[in-house]
C-alpha positions as a printed Julia matrix, in Angstrom:
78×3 Matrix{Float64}:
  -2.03   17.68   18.5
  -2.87   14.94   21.09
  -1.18   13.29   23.03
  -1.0     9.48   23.65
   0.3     6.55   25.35
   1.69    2.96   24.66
   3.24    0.37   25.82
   6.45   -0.84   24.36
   8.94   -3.85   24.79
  12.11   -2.32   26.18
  14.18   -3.42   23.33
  11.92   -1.53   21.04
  12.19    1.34   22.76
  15.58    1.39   22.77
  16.37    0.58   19.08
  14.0     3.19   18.4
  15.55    5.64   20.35
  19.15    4.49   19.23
  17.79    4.62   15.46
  15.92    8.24   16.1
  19.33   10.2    17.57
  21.02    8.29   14.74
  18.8    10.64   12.46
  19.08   13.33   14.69
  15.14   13.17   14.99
  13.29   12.8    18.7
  11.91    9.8    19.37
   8.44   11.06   19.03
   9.3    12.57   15.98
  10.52    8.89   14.51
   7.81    7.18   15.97
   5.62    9.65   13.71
   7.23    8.91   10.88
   7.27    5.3    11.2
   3.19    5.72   11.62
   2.97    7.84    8.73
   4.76    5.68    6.62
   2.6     2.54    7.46
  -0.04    4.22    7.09
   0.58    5.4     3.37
   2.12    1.94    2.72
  -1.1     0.19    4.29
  -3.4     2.78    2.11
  -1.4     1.62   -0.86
  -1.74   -2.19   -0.15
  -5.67   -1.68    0.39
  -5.7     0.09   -3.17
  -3.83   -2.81   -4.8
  -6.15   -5.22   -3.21
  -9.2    -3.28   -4.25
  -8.06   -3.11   -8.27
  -7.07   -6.69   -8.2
 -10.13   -7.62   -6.76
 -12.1    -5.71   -9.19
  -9.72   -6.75  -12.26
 -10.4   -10.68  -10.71
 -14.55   -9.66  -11.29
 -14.27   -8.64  -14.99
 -11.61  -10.64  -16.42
 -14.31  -12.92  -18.0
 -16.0    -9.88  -19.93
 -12.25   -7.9   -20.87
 -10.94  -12.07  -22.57
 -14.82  -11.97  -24.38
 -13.7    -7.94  -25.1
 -10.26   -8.6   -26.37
 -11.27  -11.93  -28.4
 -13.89   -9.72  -30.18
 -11.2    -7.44  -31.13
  -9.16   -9.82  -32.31
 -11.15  -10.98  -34.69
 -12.06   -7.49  -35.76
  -8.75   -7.14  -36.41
  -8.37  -10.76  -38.27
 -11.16   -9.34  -40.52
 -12.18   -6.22  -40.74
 -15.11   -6.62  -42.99
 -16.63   -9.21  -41.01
């Protein structure tokens, strides 16, 4: 494991630590956590962005898809 170091504001170092007995965790242990948990929430966001963006690049072609299948399904001999 390595070992860093960061600067904080004092009041965030405080609630922190206030919040991390509160849970009966160390503050390094919250602090990993809380990166952990950005992290997965961050990976999320990027892999929200990415389908949307992808869904915004063929929505032309899936409406020309859908309308086809509509009228397959209007007429099924046509």
């Amino acid at each position: 494991m390595t070992t860093i170091s960061l600067k904080l504001p004092d009041e965030l170092l405080a609630a922190s630590g206030a919040l991390a007995r509160s849970r009966g965790l160390s503050r390094a242990e919250y602090f990993r956590q809380a990166i952990e948990r950005m992290n997965r929430e961050e990976a999320a966001g990027q892999r929200r962005r990415r389908i949307a963006e992808a869904s915004r690049r063929v929505r032309a072609q899936s409406i020309r898809v859908n309308a086809e299948f509509a009228a397959i399904e209007r007429d099924p001999d046509a």
